[in-house]
KOLSE-260089 format. One record per residue (C-alpha): x negated, y, z negated; residue in three letters. Coordinates in nm, 3 decimals, always signed. Layout:
REC, X, Y, Z, ALA
...
This chain:
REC, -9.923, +11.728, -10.158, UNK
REC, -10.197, +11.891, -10.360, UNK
REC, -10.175, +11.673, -10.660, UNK
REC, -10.185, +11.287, -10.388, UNK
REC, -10.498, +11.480, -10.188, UNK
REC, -10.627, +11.509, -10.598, UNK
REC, -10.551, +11.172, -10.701, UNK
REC, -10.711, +10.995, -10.362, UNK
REC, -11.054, +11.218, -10.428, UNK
REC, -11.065, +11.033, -10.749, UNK
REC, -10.997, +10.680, -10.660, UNK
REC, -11.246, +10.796, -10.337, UNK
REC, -11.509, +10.855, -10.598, UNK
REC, -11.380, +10.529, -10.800, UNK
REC, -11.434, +10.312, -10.485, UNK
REC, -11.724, +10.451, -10.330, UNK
REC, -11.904, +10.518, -10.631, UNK
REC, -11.867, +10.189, -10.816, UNK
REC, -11.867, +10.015, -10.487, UNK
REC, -12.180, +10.159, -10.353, UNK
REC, -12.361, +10.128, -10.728, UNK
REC, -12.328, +9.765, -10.712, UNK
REC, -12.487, +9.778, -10.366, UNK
REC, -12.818, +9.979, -10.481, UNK
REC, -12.762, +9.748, -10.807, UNK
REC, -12.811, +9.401, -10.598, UNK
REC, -13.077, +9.575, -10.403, UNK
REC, -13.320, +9.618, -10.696, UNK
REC, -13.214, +9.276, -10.874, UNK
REC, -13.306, +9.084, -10.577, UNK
REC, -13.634, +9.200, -10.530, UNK
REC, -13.719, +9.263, -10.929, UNK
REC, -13.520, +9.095, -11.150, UNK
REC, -13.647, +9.254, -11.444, UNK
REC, -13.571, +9.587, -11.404, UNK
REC, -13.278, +9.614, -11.603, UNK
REC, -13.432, +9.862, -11.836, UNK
REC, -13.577, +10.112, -11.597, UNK
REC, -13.192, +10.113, -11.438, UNK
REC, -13.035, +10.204, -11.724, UNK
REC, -13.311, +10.480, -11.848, UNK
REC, -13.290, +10.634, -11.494, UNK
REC, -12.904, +10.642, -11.516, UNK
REC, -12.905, +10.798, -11.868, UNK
REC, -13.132, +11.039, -11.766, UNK
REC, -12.999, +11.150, -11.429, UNK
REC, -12.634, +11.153, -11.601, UNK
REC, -12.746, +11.361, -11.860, UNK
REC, -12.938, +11.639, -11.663, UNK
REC, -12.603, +11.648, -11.428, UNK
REC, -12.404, +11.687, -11.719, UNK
REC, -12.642, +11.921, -11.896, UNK
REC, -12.438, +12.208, -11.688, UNK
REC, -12.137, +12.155, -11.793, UNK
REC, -12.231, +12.201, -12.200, UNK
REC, -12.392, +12.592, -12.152, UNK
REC, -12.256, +12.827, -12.383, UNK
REC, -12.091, +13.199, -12.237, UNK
REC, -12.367, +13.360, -12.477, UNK
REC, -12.660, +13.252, -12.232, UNK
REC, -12.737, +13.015, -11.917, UNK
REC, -12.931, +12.788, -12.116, UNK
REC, -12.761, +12.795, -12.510, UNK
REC, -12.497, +12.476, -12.543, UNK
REC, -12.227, +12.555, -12.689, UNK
REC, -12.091, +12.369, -13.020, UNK
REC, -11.956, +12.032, -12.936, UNK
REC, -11.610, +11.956, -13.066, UNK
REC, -11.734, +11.669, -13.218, UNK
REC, -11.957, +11.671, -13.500, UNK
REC, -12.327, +11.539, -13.380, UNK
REC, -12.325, +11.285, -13.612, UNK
REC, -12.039, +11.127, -13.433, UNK
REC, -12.206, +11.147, -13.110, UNK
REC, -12.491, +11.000, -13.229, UNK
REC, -12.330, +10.680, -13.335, UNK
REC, -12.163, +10.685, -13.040, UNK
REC, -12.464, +10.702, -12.850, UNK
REC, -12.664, +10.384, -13.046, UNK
REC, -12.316, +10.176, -12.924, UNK
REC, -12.306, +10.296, -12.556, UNK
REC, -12.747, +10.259, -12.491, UNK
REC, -12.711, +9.919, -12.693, UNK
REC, -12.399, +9.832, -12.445, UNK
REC, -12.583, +9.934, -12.177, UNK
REC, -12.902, +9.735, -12.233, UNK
REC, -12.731, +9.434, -12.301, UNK
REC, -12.557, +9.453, -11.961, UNK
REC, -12.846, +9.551, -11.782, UNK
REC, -13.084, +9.268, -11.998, UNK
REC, -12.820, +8.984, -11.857, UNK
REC, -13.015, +9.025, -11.490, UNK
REC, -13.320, +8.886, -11.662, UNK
REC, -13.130, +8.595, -11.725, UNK
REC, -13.069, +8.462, -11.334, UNK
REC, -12.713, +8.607, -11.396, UNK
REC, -12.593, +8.679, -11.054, UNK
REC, -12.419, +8.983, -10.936, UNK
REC, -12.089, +8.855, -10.893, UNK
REC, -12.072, +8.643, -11.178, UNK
REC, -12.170, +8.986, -11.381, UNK
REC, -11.888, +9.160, -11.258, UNK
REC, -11.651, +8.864, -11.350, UNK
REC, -11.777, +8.823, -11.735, UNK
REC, -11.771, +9.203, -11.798, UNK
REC, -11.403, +9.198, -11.689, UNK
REC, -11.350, +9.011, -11.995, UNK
REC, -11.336, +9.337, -12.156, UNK
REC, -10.944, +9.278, -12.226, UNK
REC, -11.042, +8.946, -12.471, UNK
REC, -11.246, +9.147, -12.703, UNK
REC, -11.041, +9.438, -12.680, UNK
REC, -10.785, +9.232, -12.860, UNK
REC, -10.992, +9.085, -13.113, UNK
REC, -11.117, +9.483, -13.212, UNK
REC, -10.739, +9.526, -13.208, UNK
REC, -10.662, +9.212, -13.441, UNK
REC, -10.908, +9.328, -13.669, UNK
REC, -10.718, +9.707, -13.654, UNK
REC, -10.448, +9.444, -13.756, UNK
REC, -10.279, +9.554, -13.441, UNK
REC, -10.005, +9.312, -13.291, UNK
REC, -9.960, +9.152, -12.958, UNK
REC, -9.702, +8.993, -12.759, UNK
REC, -9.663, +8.710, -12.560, UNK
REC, -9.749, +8.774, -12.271, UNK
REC, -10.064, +8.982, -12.390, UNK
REC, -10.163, +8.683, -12.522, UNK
REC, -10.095, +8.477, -12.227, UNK
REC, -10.257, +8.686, -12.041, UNK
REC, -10.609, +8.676, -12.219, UNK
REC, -10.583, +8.352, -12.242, UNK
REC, -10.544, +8.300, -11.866, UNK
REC, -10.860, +8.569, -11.847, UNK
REC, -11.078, +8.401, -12.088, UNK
REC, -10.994, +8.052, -11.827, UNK
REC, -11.115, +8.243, -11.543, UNK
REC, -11.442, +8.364, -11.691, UNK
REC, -11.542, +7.982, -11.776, UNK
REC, -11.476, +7.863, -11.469, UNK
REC, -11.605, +8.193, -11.298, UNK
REC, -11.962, +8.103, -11.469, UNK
REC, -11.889, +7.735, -11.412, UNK
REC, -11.905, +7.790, -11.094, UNK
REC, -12.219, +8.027, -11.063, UNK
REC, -12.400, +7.783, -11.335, UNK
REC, -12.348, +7.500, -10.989, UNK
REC, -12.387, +7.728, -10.708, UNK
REC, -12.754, +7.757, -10.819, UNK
REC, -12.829, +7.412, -10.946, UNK
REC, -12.817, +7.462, -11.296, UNK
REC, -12.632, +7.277, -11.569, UNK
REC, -12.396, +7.459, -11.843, UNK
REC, -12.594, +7.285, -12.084, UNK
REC, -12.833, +7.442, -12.330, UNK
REC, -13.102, +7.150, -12.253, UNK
REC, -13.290, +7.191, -11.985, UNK
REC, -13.537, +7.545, -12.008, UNK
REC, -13.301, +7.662, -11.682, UNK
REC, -12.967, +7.620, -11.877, UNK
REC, -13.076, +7.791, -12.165, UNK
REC, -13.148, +8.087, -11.999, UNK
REC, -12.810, +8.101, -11.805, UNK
REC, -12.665, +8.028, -12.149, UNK
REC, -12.899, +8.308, -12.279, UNK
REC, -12.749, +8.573, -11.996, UNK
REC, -12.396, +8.456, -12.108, UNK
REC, -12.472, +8.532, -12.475, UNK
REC, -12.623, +8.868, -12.376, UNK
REC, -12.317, +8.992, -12.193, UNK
REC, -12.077, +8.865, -12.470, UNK
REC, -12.251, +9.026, -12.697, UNK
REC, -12.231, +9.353, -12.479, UNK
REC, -11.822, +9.301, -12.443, UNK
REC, -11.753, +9.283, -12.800, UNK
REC, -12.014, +9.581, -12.904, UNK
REC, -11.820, +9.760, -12.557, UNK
REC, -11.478, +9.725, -12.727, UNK
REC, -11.559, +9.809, -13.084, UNK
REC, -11.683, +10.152, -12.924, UNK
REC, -11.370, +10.156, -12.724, UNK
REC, -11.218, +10.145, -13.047, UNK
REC, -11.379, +10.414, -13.244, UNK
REC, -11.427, +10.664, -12.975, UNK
REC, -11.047, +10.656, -12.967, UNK
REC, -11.027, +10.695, -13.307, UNK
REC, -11.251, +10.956, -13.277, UNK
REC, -11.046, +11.153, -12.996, UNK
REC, -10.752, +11.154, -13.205, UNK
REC, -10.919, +11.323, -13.534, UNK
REC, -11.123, +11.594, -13.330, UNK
REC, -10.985, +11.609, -12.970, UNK
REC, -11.049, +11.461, -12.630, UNK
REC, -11.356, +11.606, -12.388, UNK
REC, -11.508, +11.312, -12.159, UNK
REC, -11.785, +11.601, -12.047, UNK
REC, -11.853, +11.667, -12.351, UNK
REC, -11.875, +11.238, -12.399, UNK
REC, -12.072, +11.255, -12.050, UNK
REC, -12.332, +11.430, -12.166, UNK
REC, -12.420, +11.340, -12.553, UNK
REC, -12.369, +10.991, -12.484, UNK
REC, -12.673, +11.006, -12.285, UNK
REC, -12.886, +11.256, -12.384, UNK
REC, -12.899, +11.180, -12.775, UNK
REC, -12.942, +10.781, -12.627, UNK
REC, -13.280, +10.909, -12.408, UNK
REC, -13.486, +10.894, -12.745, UNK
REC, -13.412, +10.517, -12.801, UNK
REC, -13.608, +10.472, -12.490, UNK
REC, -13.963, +10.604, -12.620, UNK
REC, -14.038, +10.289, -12.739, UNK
REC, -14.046, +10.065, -12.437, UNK
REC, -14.232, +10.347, -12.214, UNK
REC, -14.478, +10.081, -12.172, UNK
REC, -14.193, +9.811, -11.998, UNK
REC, -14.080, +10.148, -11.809, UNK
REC, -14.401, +10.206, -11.690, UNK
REC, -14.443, +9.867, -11.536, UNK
REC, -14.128, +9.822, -11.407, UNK
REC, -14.163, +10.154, -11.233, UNK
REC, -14.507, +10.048, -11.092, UNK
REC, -14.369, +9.727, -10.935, UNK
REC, -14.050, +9.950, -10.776, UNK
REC, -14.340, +10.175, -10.662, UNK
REC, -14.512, +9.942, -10.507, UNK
REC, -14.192, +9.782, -10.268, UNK
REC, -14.203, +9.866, -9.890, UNK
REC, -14.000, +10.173, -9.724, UNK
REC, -13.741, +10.103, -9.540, UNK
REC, -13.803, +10.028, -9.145, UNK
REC, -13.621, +10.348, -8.979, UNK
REC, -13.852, +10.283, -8.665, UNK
REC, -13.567, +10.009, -8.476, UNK
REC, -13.296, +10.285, -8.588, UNK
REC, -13.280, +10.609, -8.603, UNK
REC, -13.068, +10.739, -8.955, UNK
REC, -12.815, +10.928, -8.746, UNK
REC, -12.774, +10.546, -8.602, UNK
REC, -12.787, +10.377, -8.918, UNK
REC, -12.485, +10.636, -9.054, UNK
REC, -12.287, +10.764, -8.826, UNK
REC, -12.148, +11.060, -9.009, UNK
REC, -12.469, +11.222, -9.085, UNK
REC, -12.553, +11.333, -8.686, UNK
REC, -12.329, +11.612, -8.770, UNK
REC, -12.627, +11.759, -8.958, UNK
REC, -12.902, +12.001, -8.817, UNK
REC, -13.199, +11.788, -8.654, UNK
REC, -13.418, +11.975, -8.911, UNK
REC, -13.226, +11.796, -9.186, UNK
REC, -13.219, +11.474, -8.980, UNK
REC, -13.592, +11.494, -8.956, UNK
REC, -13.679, +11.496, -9.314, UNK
REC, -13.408, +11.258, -9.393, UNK
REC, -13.592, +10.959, -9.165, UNK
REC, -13.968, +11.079, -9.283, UNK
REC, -13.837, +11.033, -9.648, UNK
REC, -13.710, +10.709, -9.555, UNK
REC, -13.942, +10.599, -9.378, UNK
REC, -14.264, +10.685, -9.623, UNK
REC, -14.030, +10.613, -9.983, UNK
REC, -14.061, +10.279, -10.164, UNK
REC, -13.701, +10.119, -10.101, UNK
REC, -13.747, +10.006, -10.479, UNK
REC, -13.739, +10.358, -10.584, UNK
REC, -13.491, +10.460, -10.308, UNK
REC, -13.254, +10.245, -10.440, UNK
REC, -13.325, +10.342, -10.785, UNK
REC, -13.211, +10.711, -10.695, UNK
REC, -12.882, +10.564, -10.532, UNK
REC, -12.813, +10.387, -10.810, UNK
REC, -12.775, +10.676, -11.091, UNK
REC, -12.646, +10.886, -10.820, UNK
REC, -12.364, +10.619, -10.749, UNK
REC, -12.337, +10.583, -11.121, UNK
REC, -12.271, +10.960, -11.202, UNK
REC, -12.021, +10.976, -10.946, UNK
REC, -11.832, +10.618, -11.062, UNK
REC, -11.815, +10.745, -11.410, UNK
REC, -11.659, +11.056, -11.312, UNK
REC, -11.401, +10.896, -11.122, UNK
REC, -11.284, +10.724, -11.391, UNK
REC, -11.292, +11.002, -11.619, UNK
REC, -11.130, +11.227, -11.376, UNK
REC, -10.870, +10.924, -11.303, UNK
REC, -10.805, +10.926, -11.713, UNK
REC, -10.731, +11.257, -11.731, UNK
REC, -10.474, +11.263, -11.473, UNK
REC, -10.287, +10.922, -11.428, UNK
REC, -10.159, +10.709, -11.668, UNK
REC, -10.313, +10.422, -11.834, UNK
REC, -10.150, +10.141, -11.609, UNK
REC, -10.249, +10.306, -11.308, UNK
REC, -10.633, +10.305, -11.408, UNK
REC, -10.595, +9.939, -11.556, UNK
REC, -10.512, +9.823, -11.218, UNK
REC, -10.743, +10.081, -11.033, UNK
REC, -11.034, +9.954, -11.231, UNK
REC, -10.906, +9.587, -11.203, UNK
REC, -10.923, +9.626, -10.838, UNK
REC, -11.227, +9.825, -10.786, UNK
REC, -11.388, +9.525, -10.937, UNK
REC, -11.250, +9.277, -10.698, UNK
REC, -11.353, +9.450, -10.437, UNK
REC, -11.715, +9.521, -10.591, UNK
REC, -11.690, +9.104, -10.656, UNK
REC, -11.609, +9.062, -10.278, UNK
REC, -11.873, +9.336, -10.144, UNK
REC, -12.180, +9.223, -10.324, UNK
REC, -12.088, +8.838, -10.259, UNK
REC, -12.061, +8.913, -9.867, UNK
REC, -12.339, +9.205, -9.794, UNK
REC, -12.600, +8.982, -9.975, UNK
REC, -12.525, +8.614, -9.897, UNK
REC, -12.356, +8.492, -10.238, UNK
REC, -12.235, +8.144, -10.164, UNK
REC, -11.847, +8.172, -10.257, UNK
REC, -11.721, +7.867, -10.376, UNK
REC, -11.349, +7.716, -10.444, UNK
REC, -11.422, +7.727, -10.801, UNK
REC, -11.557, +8.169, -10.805, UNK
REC, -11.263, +8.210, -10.564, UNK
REC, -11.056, +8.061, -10.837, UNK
REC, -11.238, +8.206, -11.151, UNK
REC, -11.234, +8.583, -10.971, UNK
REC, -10.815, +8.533, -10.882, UNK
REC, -10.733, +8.428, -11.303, UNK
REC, -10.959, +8.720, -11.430, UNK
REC, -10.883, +8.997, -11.232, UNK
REC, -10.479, +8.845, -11.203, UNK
REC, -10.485, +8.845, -11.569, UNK
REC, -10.636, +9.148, -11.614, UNK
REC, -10.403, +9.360, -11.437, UNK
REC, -10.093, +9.139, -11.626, UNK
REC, -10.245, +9.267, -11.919, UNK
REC, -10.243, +9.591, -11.805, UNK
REC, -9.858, +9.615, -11.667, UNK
REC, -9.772, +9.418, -11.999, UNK
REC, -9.986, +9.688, -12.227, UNK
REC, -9.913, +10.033, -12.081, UNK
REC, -9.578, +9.985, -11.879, UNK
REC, -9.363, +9.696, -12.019, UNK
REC, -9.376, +9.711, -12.382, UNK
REC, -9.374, +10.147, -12.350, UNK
REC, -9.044, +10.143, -12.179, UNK
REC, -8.886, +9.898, -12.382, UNK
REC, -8.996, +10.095, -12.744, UNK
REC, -8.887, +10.397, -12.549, UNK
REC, -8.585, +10.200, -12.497, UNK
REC, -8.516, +10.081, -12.849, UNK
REC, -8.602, +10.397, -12.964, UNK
REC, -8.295, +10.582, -12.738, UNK
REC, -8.040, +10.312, -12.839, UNK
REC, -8.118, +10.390, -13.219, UNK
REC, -8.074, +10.772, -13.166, UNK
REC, -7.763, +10.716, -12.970, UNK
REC, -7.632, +10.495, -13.276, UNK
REC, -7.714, +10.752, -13.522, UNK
REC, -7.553, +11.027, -13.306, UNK
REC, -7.188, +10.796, -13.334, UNK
């Protein structure tokens, strides 16, 4: 019983991190576009101080302790994740909608196969089908958002070649995203797995990158600063969510006057690496415990459902075509999974027991 209540705290923190994330995600974009930098540098830096914790030494509260692997390693892996990172994040600036971003970045599995080809790693059939039925979706996935908004796939016009801009941006991101894949594995299996120990260098050695644009941060901060608070005088917050009126009036009290006198732009800001800290986790903690199919498909749905939340809480316009796209890429995505870490394990584990069995005759 212990080990289901275990596994449904994860997937809880999966689901309602991730899912909640893209909801304080869409709530920024709409109102500033361009503050896809300032997202990621208050994620990196809320992640890391969280995760600081977890890396003290048992000589002294404030000494980390010697990472397992070497800095240098980290630090690469750092440049890969911030450069991933701002690439996704950049791709807003583009008129790249919400939905349509969660669609292309589940394209993960076709350059995850192309890192793999270049490992000279083989594939089967159905892996290949699979992509190939994925890579489908995402065209007609941005197809679709590229008419929902007016705009023409083409490269002529000033408003296509910024949609074809975003596109670039986030393919770019997907094949940097699976090289790292690639060596951080690599890397696990030389020195040893610790995704707290990933948690927090991954972030903290990326925070210096950021000095350099301090002047963007500064004015994309000013214009979150400068949003309206939320209206908490038509509904009380005990109204708004109903499972805080179990707390103390007190604690009631300050929640609404916090509300009520912080800019939503910066509200949602704090939401967002809060929702983010917890989504990562989830999947780390989901890693660690199930097995790779299971977190494939776990992932592949989270994302539908993301798809489906931010498309209905903020007025997407859902056409035939998305419908389509989202069902190929996510249907795809979790063939590709079942094919990758169920099918083709149990039948080498198959082949493998008939060929002992022979040699035992």
């Amino acid at each position: 019983m212990l080990p289901l209540l275990g596994s449904l705290s994860t997937v809880s923190l999966i689901f309602g991190g991730c899912c909640s994330n893209v909801f304080a995600l869409e709530a920024i974009i709409k109102s500033e576009p361009d503050s896809g930098l300032l997202i990621t540098f208050f994620q990196f830096l809320f992640t890391a101080l969280a995760a600081y914790p977890t890396q003290f030494s048992a000589s002294g509260p404030y000494n980390v302790k010697q990472p397992t692997i070497p800095l240098r390693k980290w630090a690469f892996i750092a440049v890969m994740f911030y450069s991933v990172n701002m690439l996704n994040n950049w791709a807003f600036a583009f008129n790249i909608s919400v939905p349509i971003h969660i669609v292309l970045r589940s394209f993960g599995s076709v350059t995850t196969m192309l890192a793999g080809w270049i490992k000279r790693r083989r594939y089967s059939w159905l892996q290949v089908t699979s992509v190939g039925i994925l890579t489908l979706g995402v065209l007609v996935s941005a197809w679709a958002d590229a008419e929902g908004k007016g705009k023409s796939m083409s490269t002529t016009s000033e408003s296509g070649s910024n949609f074809a801009t975003g596109l670039v941006v986030l393919l770019l991101a997907q094949i940097l995203s699976a090289y790292m894949g690639v060596y951080v594995q690599e890397t696990y299996a030389t020195y040893g797995a610790d995704w707290k120990e990933n948690l927090f260098y991954s972030h903290f050695l990326s925070l210096p990158f950021f000095l350099p644009l301090s002047g963007s941060l500064r004015r994309q901060y000013a214009r979150l600063s400068s949003t309206h608070p939320l209206d908490m005088s038509t509904r009380p917050l005990a109204e708004a969510v109903p499972a805080l009126r179990y707390l103390p009036e007190q604690v009631l009290g300050l929640g609404q006057d916090a509300l009520s006198t912080m800019p939503r732009g910066l509200l949602f800001l704090l939401i967002n690496a809060i929702t983010q800290l917890v989504c990562i986790s989830g999947v780390n903690l989901l890693s660690a415990k199930a097995s790779a199919v299971t977190v494939t498909i776990v992932l592949n749905v989270r994302k539908l459902v993301s798809f489906i939340f931010s498309t209905y809480i903020f007025g997407h316009h859902l056409t035939g075509k998305m419908i389509v796209g989202a069902m190929l890429v996510f249907g795809s995505g979790a063939l590709y999974g079942w094919e990758t870490s169920w099918r083709l394990p149990q039948s080498r584990a198959k082949a493998t027991k008939t060929s002992q069995d022979k040699a035992k005759r």
